[in-house]
Backbone bond lengths (Angstrom), bond angles and torsions (degrees), N, CA, C in turn:
res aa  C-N    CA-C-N  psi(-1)  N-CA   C-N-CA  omega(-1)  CA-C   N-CA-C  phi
1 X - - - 1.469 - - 1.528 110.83 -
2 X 1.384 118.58 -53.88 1.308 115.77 179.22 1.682 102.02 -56.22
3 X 1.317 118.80 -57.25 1.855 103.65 -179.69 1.285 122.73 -39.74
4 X 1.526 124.57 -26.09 1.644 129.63 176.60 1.396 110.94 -77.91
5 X 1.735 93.60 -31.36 1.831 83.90 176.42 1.303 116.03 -65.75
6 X 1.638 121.29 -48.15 1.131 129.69 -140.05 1.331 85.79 -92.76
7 X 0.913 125.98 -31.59 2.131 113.50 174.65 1.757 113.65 -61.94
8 X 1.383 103.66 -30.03 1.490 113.85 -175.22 1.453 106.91 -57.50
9 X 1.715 99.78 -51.71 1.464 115.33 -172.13 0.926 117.74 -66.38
10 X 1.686 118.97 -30.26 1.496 111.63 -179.89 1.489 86.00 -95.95
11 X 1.533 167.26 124.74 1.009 155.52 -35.42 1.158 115.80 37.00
12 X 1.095 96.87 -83.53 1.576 101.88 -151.44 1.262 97.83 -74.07
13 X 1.442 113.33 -36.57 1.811 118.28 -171.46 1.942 102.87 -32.62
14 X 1.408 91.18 -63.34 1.764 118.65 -177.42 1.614 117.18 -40.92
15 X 1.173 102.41 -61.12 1.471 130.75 169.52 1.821 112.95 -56.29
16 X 0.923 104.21 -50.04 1.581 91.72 156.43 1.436 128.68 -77.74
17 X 1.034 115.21 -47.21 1.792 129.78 -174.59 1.529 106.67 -58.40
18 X 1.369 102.87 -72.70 1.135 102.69 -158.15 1.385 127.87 -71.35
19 X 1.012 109.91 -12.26 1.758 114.81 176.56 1.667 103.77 -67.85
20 X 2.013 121.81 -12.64 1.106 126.86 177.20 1.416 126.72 -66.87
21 X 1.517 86.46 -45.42 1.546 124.19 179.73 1.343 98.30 -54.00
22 X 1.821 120.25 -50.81 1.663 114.73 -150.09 1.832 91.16 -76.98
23 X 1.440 115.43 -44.04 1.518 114.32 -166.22 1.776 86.54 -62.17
24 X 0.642 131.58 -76.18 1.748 139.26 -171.77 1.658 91.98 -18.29
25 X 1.266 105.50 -77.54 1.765 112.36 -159.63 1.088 100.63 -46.67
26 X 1.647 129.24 -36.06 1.791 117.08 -148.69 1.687 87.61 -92.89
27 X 1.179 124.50 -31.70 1.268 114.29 -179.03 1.471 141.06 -80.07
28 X 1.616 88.16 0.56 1.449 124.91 156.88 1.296 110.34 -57.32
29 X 1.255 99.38 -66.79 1.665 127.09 -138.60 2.028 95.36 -77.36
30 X 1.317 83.35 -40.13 1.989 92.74 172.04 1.348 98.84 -69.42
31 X 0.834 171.58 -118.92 1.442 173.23 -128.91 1.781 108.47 -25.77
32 X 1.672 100.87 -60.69 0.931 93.27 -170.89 1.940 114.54 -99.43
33 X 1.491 108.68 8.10 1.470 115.60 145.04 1.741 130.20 -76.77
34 X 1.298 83.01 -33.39 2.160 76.82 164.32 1.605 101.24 -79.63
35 X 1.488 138.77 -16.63 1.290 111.38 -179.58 1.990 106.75 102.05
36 X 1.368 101.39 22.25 1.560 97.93 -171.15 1.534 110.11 -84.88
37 X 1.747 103.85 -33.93 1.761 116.88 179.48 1.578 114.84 -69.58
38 X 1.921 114.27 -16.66 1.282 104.66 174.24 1.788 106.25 -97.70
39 X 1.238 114.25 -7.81 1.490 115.70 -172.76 1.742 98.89 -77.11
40 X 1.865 93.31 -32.68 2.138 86.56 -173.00 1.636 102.93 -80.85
41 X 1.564 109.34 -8.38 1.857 91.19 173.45 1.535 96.90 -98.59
42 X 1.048 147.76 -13.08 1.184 139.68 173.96 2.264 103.93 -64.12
43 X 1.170 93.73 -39.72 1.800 95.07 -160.49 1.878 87.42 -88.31
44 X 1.392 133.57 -24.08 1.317 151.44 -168.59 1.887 87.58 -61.73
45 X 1.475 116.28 -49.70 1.324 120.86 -149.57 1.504 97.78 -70.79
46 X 1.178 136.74 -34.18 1.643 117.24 178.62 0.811 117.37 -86.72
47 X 0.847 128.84 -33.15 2.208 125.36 155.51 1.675 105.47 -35.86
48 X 1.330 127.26 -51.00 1.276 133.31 -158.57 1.719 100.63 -83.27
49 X 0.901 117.48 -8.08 1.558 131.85 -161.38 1.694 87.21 -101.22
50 X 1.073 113.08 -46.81 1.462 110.84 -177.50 1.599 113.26 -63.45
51 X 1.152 115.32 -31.77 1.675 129.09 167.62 1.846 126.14 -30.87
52 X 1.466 85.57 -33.48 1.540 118.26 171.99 1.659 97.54 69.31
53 X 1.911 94.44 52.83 1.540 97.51 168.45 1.371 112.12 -109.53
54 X 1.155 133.26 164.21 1.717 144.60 171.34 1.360 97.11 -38.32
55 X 1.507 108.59 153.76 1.143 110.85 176.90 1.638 97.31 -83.95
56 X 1.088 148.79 -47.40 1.286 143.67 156.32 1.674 140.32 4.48
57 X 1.518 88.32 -58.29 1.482 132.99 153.03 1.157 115.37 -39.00
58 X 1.133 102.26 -90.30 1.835 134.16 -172.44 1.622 98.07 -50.49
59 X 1.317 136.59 -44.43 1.327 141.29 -175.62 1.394 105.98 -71.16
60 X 1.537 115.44 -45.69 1.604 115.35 -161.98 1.961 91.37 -73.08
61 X 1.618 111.65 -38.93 1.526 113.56 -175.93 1.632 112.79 -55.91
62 X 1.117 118.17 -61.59 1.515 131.09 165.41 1.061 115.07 -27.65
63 X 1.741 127.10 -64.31 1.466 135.70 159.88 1.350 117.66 -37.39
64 X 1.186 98.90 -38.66 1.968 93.01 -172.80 1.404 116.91 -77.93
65 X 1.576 109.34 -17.88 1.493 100.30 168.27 1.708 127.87 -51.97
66 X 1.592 100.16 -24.24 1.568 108.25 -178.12 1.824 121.73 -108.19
67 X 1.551 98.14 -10.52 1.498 121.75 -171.67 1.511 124.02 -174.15
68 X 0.938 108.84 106.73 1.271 115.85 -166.99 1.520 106.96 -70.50
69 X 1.585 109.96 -66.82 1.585 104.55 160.10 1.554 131.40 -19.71
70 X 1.442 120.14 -66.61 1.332 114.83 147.49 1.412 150.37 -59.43
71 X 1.953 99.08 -2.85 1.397 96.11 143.49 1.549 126.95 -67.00
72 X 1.170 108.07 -52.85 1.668 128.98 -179.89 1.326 99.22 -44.64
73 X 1.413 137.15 -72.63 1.346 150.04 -163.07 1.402 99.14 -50.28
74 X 1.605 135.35 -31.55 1.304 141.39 -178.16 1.330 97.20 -73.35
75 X 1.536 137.02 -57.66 1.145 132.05 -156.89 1.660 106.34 -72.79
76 X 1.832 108.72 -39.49 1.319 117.21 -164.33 2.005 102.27 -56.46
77 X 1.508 100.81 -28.59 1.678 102.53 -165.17 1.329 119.44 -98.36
78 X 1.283 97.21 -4.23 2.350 118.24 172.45 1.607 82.91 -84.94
79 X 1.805 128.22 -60.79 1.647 106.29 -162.04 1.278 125.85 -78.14
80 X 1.940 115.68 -10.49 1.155 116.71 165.42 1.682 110.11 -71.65
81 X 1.132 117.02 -33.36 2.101 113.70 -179.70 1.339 91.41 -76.04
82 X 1.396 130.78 -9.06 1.907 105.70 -175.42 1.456 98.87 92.45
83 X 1.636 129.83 -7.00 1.474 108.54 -166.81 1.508 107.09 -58.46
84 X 1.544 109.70 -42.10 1.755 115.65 -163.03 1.469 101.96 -111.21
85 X 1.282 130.11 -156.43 1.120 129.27 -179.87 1.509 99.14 -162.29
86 X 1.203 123.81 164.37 1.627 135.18 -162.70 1.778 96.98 -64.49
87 X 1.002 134.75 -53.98 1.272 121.96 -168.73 1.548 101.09 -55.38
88 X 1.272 125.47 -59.64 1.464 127.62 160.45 1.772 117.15 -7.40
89 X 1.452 86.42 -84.41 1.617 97.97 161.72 1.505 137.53 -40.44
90 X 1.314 104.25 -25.03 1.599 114.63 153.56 1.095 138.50 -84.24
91 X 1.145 104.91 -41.12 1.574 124.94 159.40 1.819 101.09 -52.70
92 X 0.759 121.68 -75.32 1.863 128.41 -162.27 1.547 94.07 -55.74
93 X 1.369 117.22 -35.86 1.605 117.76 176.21 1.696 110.51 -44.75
94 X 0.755 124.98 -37.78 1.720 127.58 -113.53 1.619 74.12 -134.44
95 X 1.568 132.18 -43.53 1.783 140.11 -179.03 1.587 88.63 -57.14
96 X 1.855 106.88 -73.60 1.539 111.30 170.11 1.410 127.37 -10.16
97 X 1.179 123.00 -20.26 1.852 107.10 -171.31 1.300 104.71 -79.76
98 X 1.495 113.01 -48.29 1.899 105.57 -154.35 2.012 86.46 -69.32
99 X 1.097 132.43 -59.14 1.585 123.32 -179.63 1.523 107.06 -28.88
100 X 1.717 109.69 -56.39 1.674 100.73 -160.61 1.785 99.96 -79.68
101 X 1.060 131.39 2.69 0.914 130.52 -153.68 1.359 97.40 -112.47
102 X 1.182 141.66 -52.45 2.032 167.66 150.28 2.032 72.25 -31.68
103 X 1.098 130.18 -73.77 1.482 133.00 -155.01 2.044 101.13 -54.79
104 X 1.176 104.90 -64.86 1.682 106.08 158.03 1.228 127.06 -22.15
105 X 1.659 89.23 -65.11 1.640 92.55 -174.56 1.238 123.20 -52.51
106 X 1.419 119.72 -46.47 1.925 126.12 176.06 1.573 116.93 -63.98
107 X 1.219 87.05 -21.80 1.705 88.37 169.03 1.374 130.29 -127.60
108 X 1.617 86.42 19.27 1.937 84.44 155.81 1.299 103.10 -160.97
109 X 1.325 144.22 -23.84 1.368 138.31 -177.80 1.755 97.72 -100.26
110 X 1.223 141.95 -13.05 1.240 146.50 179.60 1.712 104.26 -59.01
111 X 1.545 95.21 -72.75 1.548 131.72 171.81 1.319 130.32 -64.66
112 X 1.182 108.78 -27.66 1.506 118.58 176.98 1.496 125.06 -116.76
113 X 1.386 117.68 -70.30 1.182 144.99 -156.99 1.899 94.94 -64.72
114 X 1.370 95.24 -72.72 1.280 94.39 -167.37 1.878 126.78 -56.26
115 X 1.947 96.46 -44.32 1.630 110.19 170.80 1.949 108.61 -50.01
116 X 1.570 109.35 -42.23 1.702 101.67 -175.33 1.702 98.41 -84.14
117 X 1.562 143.26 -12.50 1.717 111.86 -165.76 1.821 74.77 -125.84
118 X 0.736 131.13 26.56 1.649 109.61 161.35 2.078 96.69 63.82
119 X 1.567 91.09 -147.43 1.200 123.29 159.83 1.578 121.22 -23.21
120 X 1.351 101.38 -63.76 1.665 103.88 169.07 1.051 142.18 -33.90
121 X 1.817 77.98 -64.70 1.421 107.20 157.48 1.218 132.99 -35.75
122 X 1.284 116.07 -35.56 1.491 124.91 -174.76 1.127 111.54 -98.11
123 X 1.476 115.69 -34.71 1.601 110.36 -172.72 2.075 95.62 -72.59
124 X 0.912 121.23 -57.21 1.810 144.19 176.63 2.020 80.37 -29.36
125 X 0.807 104.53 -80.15 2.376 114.37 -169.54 1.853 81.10 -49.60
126 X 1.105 121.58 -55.78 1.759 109.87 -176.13 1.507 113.50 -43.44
127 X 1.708 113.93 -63.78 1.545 97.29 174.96 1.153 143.02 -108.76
128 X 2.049 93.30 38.59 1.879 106.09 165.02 1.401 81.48 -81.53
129 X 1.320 130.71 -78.41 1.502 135.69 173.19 2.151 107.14 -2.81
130 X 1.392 97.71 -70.18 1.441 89.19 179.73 1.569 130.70 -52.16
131 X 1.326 119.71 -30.79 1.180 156.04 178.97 1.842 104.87 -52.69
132 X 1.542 98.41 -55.30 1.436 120.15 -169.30 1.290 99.58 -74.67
133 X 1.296 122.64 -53.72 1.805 125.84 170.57 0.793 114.41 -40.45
134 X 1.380 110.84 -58.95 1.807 101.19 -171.21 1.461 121.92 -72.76
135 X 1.342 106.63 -18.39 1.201 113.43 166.83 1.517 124.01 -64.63
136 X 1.298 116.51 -66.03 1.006 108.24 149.74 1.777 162.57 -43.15
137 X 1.446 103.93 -6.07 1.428 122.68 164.51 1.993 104.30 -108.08
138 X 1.107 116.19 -21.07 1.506 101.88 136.33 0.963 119.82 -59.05
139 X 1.398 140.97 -60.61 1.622 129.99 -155.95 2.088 89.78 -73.01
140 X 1.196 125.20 -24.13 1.466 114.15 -165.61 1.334 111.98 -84.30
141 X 1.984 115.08 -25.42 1.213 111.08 161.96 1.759 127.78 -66.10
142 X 1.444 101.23 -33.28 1.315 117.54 -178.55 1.933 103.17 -64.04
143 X 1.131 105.21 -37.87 1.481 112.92 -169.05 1.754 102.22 -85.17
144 X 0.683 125.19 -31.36 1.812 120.95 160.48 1.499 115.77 -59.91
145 X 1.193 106.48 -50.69 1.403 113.54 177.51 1.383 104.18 -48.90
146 X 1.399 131.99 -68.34 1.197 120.59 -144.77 1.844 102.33 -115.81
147 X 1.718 103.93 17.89 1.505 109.96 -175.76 1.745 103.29 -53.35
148 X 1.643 114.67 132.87 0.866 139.18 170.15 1.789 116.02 -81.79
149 X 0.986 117.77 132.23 1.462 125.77 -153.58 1.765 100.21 -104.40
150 X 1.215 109.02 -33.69 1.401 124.15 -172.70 1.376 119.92 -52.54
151 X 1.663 129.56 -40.74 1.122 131.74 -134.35 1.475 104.75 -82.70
152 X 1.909 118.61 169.62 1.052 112.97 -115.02 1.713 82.73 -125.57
153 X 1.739 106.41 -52.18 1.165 117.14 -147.42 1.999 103.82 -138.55
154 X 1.567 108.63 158.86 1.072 84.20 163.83 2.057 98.16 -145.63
155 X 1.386 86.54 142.19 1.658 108.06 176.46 1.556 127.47 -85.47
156 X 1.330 118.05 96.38 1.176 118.35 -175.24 1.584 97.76 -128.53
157 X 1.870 102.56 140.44 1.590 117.67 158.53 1.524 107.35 -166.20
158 X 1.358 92.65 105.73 1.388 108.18 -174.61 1.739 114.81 -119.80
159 X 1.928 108.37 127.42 0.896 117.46 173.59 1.162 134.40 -146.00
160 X 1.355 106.51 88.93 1.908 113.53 -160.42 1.420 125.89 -81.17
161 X 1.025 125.24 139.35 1.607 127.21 177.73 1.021 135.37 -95.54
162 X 1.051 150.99 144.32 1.408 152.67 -163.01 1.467 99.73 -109.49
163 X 1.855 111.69 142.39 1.531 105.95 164.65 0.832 125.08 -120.61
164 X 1.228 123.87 163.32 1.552 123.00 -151.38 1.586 106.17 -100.52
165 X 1.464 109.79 165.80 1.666 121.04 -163.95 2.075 92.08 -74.81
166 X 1.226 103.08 -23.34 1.151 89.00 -172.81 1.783 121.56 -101.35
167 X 1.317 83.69 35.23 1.828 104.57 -179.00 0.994 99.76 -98.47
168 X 1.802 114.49 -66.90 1.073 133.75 178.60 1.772 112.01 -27.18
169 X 1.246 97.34 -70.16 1.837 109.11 179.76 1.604 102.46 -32.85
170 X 1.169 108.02 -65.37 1.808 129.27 -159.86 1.464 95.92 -68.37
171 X 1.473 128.32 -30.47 1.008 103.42 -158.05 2.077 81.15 -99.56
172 X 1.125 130.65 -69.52 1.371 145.80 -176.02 0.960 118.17 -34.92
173 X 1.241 132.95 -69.22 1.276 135.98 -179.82 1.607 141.75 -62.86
174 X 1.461 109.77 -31.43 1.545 101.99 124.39 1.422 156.19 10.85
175 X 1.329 86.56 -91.78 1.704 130.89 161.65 1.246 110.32 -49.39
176 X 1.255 115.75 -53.09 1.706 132.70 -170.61 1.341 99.95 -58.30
177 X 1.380 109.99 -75.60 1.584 120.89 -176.87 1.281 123.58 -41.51
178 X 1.684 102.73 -48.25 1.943 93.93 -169.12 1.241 103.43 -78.91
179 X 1.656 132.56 -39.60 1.163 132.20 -158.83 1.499 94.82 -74.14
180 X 1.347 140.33 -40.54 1.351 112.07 -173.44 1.460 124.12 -84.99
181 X 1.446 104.61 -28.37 1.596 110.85 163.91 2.128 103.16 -50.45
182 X 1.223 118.20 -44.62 1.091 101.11 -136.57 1.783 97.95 -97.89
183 X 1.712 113.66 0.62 0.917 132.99 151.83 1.563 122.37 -70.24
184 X 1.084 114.01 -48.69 1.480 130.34 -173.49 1.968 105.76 -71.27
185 X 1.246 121.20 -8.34 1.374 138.28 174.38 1.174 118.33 -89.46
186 X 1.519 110.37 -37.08 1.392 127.70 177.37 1.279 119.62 -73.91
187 X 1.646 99.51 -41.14 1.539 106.31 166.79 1.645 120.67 -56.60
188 X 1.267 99.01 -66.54 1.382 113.08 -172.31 1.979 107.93 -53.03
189 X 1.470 118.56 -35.31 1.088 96.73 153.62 1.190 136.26 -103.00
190 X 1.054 116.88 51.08 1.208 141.00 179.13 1.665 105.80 34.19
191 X 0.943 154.62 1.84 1.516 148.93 136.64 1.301 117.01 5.26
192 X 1.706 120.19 -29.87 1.622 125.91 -174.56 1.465 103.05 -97.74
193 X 1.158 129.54 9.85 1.463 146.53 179.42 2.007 109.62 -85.90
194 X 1.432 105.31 -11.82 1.326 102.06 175.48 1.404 131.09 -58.14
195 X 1.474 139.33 159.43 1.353 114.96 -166.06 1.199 93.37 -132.03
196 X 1.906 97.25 130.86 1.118 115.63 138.84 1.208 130.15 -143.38
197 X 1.810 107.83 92.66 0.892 124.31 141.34 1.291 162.20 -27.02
198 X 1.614 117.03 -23.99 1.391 143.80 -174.08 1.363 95.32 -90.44
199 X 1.323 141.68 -17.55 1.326 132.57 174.57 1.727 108.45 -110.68
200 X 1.654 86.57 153.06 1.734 98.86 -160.86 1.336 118.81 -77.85
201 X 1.525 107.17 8.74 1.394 135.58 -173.10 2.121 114.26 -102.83
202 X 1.617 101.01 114.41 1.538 74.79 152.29 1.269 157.88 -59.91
203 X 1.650 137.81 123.87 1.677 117.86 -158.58 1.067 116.87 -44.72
204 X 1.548 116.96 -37.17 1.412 123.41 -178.06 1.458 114.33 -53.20
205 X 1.384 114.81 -39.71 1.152 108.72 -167.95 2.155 111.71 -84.58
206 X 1.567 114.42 -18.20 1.073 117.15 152.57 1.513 126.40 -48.41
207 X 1.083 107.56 -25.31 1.758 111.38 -140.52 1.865 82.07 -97.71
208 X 1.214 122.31 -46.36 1.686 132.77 177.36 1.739 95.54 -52.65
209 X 1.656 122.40 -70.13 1.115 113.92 -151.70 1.857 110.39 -79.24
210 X 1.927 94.27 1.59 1.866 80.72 -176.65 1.861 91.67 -100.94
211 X 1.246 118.65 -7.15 1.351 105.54 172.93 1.300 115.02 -79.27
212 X 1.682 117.44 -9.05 1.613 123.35 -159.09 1.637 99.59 -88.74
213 X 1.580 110.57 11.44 1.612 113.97 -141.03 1.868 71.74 -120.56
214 X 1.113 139.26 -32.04 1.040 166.06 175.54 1.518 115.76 -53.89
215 X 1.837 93.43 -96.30 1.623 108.45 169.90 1.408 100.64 -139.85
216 X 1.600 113.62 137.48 1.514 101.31 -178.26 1.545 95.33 -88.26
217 X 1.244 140.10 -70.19 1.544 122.38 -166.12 2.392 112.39 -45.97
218 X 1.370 98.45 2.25 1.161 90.25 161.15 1.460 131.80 -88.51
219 X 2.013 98.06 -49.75 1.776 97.99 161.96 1.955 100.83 -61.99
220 X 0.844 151.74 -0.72 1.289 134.01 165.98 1.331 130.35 -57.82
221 X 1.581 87.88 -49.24 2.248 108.12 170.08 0.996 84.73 -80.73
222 X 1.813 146.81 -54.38 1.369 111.85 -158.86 1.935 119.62 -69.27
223 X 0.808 110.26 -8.22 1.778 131.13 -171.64 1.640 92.77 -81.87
224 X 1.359 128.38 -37.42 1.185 126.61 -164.58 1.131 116.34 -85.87
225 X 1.772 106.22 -45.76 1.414 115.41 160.71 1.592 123.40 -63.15
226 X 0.986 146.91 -21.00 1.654 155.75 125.55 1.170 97.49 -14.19
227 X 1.369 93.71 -92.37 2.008 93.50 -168.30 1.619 127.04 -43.42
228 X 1.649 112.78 -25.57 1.560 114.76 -172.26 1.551 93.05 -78.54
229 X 1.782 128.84 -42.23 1.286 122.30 161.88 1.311 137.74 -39.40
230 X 1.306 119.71 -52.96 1.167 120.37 161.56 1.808 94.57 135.39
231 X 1.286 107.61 -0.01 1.157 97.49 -173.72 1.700 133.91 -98.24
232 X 1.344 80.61 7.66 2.012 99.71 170.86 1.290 103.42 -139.33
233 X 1.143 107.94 133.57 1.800 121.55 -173.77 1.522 81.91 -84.72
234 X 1.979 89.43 167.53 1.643 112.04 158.29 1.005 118.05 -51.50
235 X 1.364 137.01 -54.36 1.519 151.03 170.00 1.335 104.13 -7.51
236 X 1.947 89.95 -73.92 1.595 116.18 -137.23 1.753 96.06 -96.17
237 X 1.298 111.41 -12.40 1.492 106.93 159.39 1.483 111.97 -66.00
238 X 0.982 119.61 -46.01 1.350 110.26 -179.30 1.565 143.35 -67.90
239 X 1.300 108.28 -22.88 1.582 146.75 135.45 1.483 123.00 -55.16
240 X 1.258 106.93 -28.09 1.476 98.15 170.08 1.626 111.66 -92.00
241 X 1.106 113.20 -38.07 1.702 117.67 171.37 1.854 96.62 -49.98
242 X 1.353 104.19 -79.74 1.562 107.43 -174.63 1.774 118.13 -37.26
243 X 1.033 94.87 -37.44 1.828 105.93 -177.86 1.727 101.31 -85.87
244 X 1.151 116.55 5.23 1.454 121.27 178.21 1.779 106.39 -107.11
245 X 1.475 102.32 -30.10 1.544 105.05 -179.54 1.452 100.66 -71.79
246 X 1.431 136.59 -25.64 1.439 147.87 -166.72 1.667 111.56 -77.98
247 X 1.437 101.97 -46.03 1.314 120.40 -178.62 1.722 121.67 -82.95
248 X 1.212 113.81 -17.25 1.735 148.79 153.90 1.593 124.74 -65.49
249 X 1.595 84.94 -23.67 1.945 110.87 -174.88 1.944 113.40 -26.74
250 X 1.598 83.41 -68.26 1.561 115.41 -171.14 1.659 115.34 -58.65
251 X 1.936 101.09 -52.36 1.264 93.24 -167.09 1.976 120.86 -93.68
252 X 1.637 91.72 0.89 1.954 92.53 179.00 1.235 98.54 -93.29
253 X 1.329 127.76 -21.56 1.439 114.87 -164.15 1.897 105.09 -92.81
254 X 1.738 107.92 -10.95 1.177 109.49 175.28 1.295 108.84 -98.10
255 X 1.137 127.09 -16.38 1.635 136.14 160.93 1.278 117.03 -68.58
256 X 1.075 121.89 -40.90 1.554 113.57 -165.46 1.863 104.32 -147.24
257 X 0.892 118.53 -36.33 2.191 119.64 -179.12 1.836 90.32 -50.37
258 X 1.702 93.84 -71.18 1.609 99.13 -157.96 1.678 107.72 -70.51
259 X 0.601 145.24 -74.23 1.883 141.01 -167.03 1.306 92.67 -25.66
260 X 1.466 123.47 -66.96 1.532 134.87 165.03 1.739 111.91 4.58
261 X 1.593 93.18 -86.95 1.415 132.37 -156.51 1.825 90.71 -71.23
262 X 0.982 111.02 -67.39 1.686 112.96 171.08 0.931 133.52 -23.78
263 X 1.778 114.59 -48.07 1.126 125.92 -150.51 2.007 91.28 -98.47
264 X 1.090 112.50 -20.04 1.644 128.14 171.96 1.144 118.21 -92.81
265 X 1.426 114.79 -40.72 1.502 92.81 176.57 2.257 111.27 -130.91
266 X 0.801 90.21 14.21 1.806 101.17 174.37 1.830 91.15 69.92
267 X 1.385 80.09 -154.81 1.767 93.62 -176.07 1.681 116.17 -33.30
268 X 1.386 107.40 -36.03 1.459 97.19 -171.61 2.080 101.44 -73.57
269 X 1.168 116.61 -12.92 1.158 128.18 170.58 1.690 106.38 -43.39
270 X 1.497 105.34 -45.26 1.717 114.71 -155.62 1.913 85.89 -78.65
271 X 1.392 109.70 -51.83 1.684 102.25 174.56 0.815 137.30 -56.13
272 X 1.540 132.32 -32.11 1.297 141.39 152.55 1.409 119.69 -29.14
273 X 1.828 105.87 -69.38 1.096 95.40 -168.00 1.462 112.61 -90.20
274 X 1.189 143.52 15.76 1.414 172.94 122.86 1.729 99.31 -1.54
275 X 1.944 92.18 -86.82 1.239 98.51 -167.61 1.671 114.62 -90.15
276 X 1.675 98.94 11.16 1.906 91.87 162.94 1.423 107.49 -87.13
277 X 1.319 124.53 -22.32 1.226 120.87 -153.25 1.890 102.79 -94.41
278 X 1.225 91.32 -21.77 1.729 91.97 166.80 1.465 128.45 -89.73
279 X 0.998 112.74 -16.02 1.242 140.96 155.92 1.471 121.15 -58.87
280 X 1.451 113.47 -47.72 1.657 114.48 163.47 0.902 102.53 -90.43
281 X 1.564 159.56 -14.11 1.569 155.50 148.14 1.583 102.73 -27.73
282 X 1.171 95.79 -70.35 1.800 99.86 -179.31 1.112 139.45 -47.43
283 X 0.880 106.99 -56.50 1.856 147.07 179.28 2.033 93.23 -75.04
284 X 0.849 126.30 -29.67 1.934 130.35 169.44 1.545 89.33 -76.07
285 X 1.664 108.44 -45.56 1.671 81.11 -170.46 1.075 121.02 -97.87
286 X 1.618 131.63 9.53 1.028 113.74 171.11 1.219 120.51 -98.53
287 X 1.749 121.64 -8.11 1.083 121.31 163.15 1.568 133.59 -74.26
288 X 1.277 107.16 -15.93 1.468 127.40 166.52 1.423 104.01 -74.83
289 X 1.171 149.51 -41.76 1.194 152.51 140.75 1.539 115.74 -14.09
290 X 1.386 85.32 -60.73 1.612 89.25 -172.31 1.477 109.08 -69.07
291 X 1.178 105.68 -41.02 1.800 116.14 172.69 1.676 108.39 -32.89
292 X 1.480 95.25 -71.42 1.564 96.33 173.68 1.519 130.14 -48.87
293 X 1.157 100.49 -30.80 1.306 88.38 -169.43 1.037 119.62 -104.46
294 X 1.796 124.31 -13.20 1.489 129.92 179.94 1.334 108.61 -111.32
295 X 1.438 117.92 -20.68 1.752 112.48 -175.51 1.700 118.20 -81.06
């Protein structure tokens, strides 16, 4: 009986959502197939020039609105000619978030995130977004300070891709299905009823950020399915995503930041992502903080 329920529920779950997801993705995917996300870092770059940053800088920032990789690859080939120098490279790191982060958003909180948690959804994409700002006007104070006047040249090759509606499917929907069926089982037999109490955390809100450690568009349906239960508030949905980016810390940035950063810039690779990643440690927790205590 519970398997008929929980297939019913994820029915409809699917059947509403995802037809959001598909209009979302393709209208993604058009934007940045006519070429509109490289035209706004192209028109982005004289504004940023006014910043009174390196031209180095300002090129690798511009780039990252459409590719982050080819931001990096810009900086990695200015510090191998000598144009910039490692503080440079930290500085432009740290400018890099709100671009790579604006770049995320259209292609995964645009399309996904926001169409399956509503509200949450949106407020949750508000303070990765905040996160990235502040990050980035650190890296812009740091980069005034020590802006280099000298430089020579600037390296740009940029080539972005568009994805297709039928990624989306293959890659999303999947995800969609098992995680809410296999949430909606758990509920119904109550198995998610275990207590732990001794921590200052709701379970519910554990159970989102250790699956996010997993698959994040999975704690996403599972966060959604919570909330339609009744068993994660608005609040504490939003705290559990954020307290999931914290708990995710170790293994995305060792999966995918560092090999990255390493493989471009050697040891200073390991610092980079060092002092970005402590930097969003903080700044995750103090906005979760604030969550609790003002939302």
């Amino acid at each position: 009986m519970n398997i008929i329920e929980a297939s019913i529920s994820t029915l409809k779950f699917v059947l509403l959502t995802f037809p959001v997801i598909l209009v979302a993705s393709f209208a993604t995917s058009q934007l940045i197939e006519r070429g509109l996300m490289e035209k706004f870092g192209e028109r982005i770059e004289p504004i940023l020039k006014r910043l009174n940053l390196g031209e180095v800088t300002v090129s690798s920032v511009a780039v990252c609105f459409v590719s982050a990789t080819a931001a990096y690859s810009i900086l990695s080939q200015a510090l191998r000619k000598g144009v910039i120098d490692e503080r440079e490279v930290i500085a432009a790191s740290f400018i890099n978030s709100f671009p790579a982060m604006l770049m995320h958003f259209y292609r995964f909180f645009t399309p996904f995130v926001i169409p399956v948690l509503g509200w949450v959804g949106l407020i949750y994409a508000a303070l990765r977004l905040t996160v990235a700002i502040i990050k980035s006007l650190i890296g812009l104070a740091i980069a005034r300070m020590w802006n280099n006047v000298e430089e020579r040249e600037t390296i740009k090759d940029i080539k972005v891709k568009p994805f297709s509606t039928l990624e989306i499917v293959k890659s999303t929907l999947p995800v969609m299905i098992v995680t809410y069926f296999f949430v909606q089982l758990i509920i119904q037999s109550g198995i998610s009823s275990f207590n732990l109490s001794f921590l200052p955390l709701d379970p519910a809100v554990l159970s989102v950020a250790t699956i996010q450690l997993i698959n994040q568009k999975a704690s996403i349906v599972m966060c959604k399915s919570l909330l339609e239960s009744g068993s994660l508030s608005f609040k504490w949905a939003i705290v559990a995503l954020m307290f999931g980016n914290i708990v995710t810390f170790s293994t995305s940035y060792i999966k995918h930041s560092l090999p990255l950063h390493v493989s471009l810039f050697g040891k200073l690779g390991v610092k980079i992502v060092v002092l970005n990643g402590i930097a969003s440690l903080i700044l995750d927790a103090i906005l979760i903080a604030g969550v609790i205590l003002f939302l």
